[in-house]
N, C-alpha and C positions, 0 to 999 in steps of 0.2 A: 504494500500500500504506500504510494509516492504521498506526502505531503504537498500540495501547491500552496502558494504563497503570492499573495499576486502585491508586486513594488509596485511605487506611485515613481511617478517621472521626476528630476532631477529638481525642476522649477516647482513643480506640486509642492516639493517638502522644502524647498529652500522659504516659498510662499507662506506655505503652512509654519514653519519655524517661525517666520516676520512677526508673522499675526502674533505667535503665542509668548515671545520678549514681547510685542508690544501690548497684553491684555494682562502677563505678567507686573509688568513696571506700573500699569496704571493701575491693576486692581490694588499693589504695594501702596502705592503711594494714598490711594483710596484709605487701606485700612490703617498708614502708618498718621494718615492726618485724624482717622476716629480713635485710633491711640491714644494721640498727642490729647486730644481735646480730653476723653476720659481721664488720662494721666494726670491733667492738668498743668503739661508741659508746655513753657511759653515758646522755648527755641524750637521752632519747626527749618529746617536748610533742607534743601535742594538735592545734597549729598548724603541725605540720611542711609540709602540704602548703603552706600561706599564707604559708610565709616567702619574702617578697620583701629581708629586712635582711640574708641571710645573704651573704659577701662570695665572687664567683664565682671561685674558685681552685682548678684540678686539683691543689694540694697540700693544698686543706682538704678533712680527710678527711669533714664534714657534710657539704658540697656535693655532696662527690661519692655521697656515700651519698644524696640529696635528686634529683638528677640521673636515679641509675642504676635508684633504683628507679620515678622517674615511667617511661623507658623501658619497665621491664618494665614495670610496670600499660595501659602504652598496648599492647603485643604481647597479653599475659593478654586484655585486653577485649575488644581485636577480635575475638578469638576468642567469646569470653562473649557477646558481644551478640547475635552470630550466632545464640546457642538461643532470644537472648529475643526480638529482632525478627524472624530470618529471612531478611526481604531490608531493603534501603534500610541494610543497614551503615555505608557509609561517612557518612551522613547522621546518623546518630544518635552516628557515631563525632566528624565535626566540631563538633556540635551540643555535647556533654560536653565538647569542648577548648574550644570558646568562653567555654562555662559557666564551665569551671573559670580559666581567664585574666581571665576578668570578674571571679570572686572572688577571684582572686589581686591583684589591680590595683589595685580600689576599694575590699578588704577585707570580708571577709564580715558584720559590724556593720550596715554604710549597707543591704547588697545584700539578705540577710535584713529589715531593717526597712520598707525599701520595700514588696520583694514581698511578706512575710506582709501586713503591716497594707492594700494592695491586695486582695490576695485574702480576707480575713477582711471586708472593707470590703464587696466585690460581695457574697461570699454570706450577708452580714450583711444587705443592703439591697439584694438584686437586686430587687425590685418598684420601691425606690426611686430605682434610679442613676441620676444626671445623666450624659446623653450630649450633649457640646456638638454642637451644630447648624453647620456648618462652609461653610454656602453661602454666606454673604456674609461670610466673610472673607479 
């Protein structure tokens, strides 16, 4: 008995990825501002998801507002992703936690600057891209 498996095309999931960083970052930032408000935290930034300086203490009441609401944005999604992809959830669900650890890590500065100016690069000069030749080395 073969298993079939049937792949989505290359743009489907590069598509479907988009969608689900961008239904990720917004539902975050949705529940890190009903956080903030419940917490009764005045400092709401822009970089709350990226703070890696923030000091890890169940008495600091940021962390734990920084914490509680990645939690919930990770239950919210799984749910959400499910309208957008359908199946292969878990996939698209590690694929966003990756993402978002890479930008937490390296900082979104380097991470952003690589990939746009890569991809503005290809489709600036797809006729012309250099593809190294890898047989003899």
């Amino acid at each position: 008995m073969a298993l079939k498996v049937k792949t989505a095309e290359t743009k489907v999931v590069l598509m479907n990825l988009l969608i689900c960083i961008i239904v990720f970052y917004t539902v975050y930032y949705v529940v890190l501002s009903v956080c903030f408000a419940v917490f009764r935290i005045k400092m709401l930034d822009g970089l709350a998801p990226f703070d890696f300086k923030t000091n890890p203490s169940w008495i600091n009441p940021y962390y734990l507002v920084l914490v509680i609401s990645l939690e919930i944005t990770f239950f919210i999604c799984g749910l959400l992703f499910a309208l957008v992809v359908e199946e292969w959830v878990w996939d698209y669900a590690v694929t966003v936690t990756i993402i978002h650890i890479i930008i937490t890590s390296v900082g979104s500065g380097v991470i952003s600057m690589i990939c746009g100016g890569q991809i503005l690069a290809y489709c600036l000069f797809k006729d012309n891209f250099i593809y190294p030749i890898l047989d003899d080395f």
